[in-house]
C-alpha positions in Angstrom: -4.2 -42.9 20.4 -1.4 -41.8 22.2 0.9 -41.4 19.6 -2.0 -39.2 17.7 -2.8 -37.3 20.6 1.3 -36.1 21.3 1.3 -35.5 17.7 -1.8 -33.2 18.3 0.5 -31.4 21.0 3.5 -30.8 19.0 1.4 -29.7 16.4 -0.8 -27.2 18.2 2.5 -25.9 19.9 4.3 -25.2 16.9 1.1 -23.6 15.5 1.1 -21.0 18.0 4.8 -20.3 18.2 4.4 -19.7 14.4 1.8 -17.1 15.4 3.6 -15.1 17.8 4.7 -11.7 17.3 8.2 -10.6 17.2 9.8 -7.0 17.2 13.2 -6.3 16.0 15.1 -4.6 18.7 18.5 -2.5 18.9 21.1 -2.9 21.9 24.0 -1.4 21.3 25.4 -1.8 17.5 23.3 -5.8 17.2 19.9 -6.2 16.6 17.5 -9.0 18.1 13.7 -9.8 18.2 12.0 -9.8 21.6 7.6 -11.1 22.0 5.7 -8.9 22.9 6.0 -9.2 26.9 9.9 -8.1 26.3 11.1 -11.4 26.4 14.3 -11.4 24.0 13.6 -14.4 22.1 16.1 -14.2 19.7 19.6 -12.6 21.3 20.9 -9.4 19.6 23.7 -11.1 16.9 22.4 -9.0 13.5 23.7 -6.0 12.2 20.0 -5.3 10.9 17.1 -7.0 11.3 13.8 -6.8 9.5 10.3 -7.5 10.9 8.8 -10.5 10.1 6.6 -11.2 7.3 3.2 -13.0 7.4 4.9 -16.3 6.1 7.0 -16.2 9.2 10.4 -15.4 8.0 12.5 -12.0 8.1 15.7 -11.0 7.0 18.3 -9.9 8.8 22.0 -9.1 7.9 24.9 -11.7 9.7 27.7 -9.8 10.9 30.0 -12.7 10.2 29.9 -14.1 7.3 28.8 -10.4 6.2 25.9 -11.4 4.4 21.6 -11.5 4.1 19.9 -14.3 5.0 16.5 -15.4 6.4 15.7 -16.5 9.4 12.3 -17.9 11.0 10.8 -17.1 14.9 13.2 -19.9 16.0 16.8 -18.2 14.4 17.1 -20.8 11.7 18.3 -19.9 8.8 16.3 -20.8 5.1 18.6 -22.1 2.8 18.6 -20.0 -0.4 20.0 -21.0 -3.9 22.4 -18.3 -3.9 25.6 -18.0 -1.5 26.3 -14.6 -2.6 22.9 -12.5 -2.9 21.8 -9.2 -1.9 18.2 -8.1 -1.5 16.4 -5.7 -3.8 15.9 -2.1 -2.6 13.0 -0.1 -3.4 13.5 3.7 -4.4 15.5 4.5 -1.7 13.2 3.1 1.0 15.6 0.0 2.1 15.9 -3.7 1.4 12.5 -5.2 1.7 11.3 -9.1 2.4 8.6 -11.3 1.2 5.8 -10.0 -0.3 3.4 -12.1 -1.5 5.3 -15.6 -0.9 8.5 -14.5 -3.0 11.3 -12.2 -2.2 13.4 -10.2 -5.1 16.7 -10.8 -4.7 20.0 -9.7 -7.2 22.0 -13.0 -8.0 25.4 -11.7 -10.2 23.5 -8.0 -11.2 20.2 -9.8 -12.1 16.9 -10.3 -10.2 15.4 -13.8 -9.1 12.3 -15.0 -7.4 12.6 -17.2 -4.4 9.9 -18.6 -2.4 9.6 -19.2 1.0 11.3 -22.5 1.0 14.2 -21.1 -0.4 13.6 -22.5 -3.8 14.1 -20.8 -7.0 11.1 -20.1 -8.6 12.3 -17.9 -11.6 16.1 -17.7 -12.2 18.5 -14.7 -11.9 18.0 -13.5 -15.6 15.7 -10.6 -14.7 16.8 -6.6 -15.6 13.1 -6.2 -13.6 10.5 -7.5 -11.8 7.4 -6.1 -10.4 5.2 -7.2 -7.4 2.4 -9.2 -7.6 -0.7 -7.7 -8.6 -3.7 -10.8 -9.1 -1.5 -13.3 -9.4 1.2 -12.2 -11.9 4.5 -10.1 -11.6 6.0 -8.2 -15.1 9.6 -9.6 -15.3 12.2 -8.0 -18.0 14.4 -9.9 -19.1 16.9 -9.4 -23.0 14.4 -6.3 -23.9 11.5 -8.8 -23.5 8.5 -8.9 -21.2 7.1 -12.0 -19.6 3.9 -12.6 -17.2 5.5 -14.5 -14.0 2.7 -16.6 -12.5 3.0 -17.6 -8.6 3.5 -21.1 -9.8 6.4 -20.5 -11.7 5.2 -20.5 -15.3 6.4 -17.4 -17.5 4.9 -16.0 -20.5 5.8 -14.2 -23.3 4.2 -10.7 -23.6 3.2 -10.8 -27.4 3.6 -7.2 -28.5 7.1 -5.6 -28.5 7.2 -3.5 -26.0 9.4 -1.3 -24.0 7.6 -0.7 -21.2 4.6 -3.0 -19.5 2.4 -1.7 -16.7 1.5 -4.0 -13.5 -2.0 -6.0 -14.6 -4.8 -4.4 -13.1 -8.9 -6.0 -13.6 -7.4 -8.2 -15.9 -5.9 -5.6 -18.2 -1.7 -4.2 -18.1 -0.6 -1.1 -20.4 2.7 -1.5 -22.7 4.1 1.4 -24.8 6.1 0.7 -27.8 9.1 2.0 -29.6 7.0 4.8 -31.2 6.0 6.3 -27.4 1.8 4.5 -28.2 0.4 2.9 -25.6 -1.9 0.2 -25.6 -2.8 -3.4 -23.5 -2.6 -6.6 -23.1 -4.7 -9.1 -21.3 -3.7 -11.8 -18.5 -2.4 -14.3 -21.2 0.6 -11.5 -22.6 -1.4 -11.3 -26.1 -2.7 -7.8 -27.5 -6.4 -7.0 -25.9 -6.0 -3.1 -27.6 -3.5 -2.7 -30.3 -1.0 0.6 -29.3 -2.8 3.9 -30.6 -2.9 6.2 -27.3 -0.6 8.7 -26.3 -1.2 7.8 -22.4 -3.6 5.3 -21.0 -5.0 4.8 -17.5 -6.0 1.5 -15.7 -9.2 -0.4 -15.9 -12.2 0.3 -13.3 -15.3 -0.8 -13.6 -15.1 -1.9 -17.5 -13.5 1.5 -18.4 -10.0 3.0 -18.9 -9.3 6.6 -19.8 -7.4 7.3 -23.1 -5.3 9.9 -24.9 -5.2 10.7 -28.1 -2.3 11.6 -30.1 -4.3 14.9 -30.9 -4.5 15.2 -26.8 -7.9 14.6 -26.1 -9.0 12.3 -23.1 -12.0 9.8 -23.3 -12.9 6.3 -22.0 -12.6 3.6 -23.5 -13.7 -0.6 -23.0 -11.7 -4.0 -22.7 -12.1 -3.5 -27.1 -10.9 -0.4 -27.4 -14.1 0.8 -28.5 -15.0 4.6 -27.4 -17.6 4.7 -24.8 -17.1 8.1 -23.8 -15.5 10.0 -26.7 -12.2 12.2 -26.3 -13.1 15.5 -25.6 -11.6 15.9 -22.3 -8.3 17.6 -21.3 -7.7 16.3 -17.9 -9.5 13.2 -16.2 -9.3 10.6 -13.5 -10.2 6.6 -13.1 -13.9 5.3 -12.5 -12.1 3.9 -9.0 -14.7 4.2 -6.6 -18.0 2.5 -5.6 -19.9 5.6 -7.3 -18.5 4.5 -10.7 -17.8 8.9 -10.8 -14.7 10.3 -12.3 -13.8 14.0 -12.4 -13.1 15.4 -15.6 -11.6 19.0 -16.9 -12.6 20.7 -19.9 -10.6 23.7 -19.8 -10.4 25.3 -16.7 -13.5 24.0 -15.8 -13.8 20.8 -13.8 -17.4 18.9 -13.9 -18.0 15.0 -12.4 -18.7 12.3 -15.3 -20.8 9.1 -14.6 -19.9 5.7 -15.9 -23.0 6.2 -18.4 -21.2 9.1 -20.3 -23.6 12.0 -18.2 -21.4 14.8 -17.1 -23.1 17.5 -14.4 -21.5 20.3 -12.4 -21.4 21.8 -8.7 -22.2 25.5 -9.0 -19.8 28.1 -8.1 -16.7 25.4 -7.4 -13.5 25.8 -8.7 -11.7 22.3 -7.3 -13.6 19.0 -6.8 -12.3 15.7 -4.9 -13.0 12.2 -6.0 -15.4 10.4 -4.2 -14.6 8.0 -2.0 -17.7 6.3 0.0 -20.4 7.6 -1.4 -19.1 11.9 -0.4 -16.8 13.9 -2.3 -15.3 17.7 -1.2 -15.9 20.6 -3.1 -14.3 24.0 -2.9 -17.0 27.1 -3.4 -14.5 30.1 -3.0 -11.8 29.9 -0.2 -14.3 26.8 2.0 -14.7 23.5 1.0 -17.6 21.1 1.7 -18.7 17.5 0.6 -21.6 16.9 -2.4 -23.2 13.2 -2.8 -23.5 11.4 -6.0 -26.9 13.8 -7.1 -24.5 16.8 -6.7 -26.1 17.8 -3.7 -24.3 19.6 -0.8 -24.6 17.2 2.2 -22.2 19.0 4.5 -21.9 23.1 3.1 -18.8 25.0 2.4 -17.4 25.8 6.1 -13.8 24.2 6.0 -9.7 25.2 5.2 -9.0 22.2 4.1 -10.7 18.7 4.2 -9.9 14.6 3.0 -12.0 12.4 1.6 -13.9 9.8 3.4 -12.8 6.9 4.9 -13.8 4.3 7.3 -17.3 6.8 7.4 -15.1 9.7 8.5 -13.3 12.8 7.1 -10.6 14.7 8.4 -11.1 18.6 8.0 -9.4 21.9 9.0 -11.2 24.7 10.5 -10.3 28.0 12.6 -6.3 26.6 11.9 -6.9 23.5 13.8 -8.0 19.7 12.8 -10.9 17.8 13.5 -12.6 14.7 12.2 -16.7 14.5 11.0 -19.3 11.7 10.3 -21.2 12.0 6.7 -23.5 14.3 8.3 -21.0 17.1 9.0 -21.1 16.1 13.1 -17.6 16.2 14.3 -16.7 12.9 16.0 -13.4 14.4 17.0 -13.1 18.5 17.9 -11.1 20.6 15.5 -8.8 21.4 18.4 -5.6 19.0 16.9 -2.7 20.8 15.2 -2.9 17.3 12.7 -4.4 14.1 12.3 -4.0 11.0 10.1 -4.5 7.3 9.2 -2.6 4.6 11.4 -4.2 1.6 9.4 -6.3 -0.7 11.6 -9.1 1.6 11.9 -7.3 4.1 13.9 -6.0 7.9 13.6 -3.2 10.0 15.2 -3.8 12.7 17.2 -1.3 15.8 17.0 -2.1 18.2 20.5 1.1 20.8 21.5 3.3 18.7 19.6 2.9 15.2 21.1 0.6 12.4 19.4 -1.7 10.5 20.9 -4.6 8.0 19.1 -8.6 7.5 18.2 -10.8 5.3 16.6 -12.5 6.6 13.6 -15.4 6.1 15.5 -14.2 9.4 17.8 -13.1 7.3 20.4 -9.9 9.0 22.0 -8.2 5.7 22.5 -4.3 7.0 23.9 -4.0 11.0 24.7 -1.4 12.7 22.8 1.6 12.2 25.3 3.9 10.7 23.1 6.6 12.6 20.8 6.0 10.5 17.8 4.2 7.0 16.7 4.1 5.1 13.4 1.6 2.8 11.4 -0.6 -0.3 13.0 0.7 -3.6 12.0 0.1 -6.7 13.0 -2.1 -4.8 15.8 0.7 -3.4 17.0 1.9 0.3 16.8 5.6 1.8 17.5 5.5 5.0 20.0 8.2 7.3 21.0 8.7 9.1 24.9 11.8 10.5 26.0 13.5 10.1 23.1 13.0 5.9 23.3 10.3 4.0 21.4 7.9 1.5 23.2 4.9 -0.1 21.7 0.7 0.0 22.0 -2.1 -2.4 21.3 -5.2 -1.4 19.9 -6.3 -0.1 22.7 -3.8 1.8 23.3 -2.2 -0.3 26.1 1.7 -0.2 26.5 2.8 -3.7 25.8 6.7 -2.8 25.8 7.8 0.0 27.5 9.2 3.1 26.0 13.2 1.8 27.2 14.4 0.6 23.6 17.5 2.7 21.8 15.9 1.8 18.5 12.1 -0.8 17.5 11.0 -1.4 14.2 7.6 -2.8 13.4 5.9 -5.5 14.6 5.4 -7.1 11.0 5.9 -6.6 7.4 1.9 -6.7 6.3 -1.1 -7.5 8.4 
């Protein structure tokens, strides 16, 4: 009984130092991670230092043996397969860690999938790889495709290809040698044999279509024409009203899922709709219609967004505010800008510092800081007198604004 109940200790103790948040941290040229009480937990050694991901491992760059490696929350290092590997970098946005429970690194100028026990999941054979999307990652590899599963199993994609989409519901576009585009299904085998100029994703049982003659309709999982090309411009069915916006034209109209087009009178620009609203533009103003095509909030603003979280940022008389799906502002057009911080919150711009609300209209910090950046893991960076702290979500000050240099508190949330 004692033995089980000191294993219930260790345990439980481990378990919550797995849990705690870390924040890379700069002093002088070396990089750290302190908790979020400013305790340095792990002393500044790194040339750079990524935040840690959700499996509890981030990568950081060892000044002496000049190399990327990954450490966990107590500075030990994962063994990898590779000695000599660098870590992909996306687009010009910097090297990037696990994602999903694999990281992308280049092993001798090809890309391999490690997990996050430093095993080798697929080997270094790769020309690409894509992320995860439900469960499978498109890997290139000899001018062939494969489906890479999470538990290591690859598979041929059937069709020769030269380009294959990311899967999305089940379904992944490939275009061909002769520029067609068609799909394939979760298995890599041919769900809709190449015939399209361009092709969209599947929502809701529907993908949009091109025709070599340049006409846009929808089509099903069988290629079969559910709504027929006739379209010149178009956009997915992705939104709970199962509503995309099609152009004929100059002349841009809504189309429901069952083929039934309607209009908004006197509009010359429509937005998609996103919870149940979507903005309309009648002259220079622009309001927000439901899904009968009724104006719900009329024509009175510069600029608006589309809904999110029940709430819609819109500009009026120069200045920013943020209304409810009855047109009632929750926050004052008074702010020179405001925008999404994740985790249900917004920033504030007011005489150029930020502060942060809730979407609910709650002013949560008031804008006294010069600059902030997105929630995660709870936790948001903020910048005062030229040194970056960081906030809770409520907007308390959990490390003081004293650090040269912060990065985020984690990697994904």
């Amino acid at each position: 009984m004692k033995k089980l109940f000191l294993l219930m200790i260790i345990l439980g103790s481990s378990l919550s130092y797995a849990q705690k948040t870390l924040v890379p941290f700069q002093e002088g040229k070396k990089w750290g991670y302190l908790d979020t009480e400013g305790n340095v937990v792990i002393e500044p050694q790194y040339k750079d230092a990524e935040p840690f991901c959700p499996e509890g491992l981030a990568l950081v760059y060892h000044y002496k043996d000049r190399k990327w490696m990954f450490i966990d929350q107590q500075n030990n290092a994962l063994k990898m397969p590779f000695d000599d590997f660098e870590v992909k970098k996306f687009f010009g946005l910097g090297t990037r860690g696990f994602k999903d429970g694999f990281v992308k690194v280049v092993h001798d100028d090809k890309l391999a999938l490690v997990n996050t026990k430093g095993e080798l999941v697929y080997e270094a054979v790769y020309e690409k790889i894509s992320n995860f999307h439900e469960g499978i990652a498109i890997g290139k590899a000899d001018d062939k495709f494969y489906l890479l599963n999470t538990s290591g199993e690859k598979t041929l994609v059937q069709p020769s290809a030269i380009e294959v989409d990311r899967l999305k519901n089940g379904y992944a576009p490939y275009r061909t040698a002769s520029k067609q585009w068609g799909f394939i299904d979760s298995k890599g085998e041919v769900a809709i044999e190449a015939q399209f100029k361009t092709v969209g994703y599947f929502y809701n049982g529907m993908a949009w279509a091109r025709t070599m003659g340049d006409k846009i309709g929808f089509i099903n999982p069988k290629g079969e024409w559910i709504v027929e090309p006739q379209f010149d411009a178009v956009t997915d069915f992705n939104n709970d009203a199962k509503i995309a916006r099609v152009r004929s034209g100059e002349k841009w109209m809504f189309l429901r899922i069952n083929g039934e087009t309607f209009e908004i009178p006197n509009t010359d620009k429509l937005g998609k709709y996103s919870e149940g609203m979507a903005w309309a533009r009648s002259g220079e103003l622009i309001g927000y219609v439901n899904t009968s095509g009724k104006w719900v909030i009329e024509p009175t603003f510069a600029k608006a967004n589309n809904f999110n979280n029940g709430a819609a940022f819109v500009k009026k008389n120069d200045m920013w505010g943020m209304i409810d799906k009855t047109g009632k502002f929750l926050l004052d057009a008074k702010y020179e800008k405001i925008g999404d911080l994740r985790n249900k919150m917004v920033f504030i711009r007011s005489g150029g510092l930020v502060g942060v609300a809730s979407y609910s209209g709650n002013i949560v910090v008031e804008p006294t800081y010069q600059a902030i950046k997105d929630y995660f893991g709870g936790y948001a960076l903020v910048k005062q007198n030229n040194k970056w702290g960081l906030i809770d979500l409520k907007g308390k000050l959990v490390l003081d604004a004293k650090y040269a240099r912060l990065k985020a508190a984690s990697t994904a949330e």
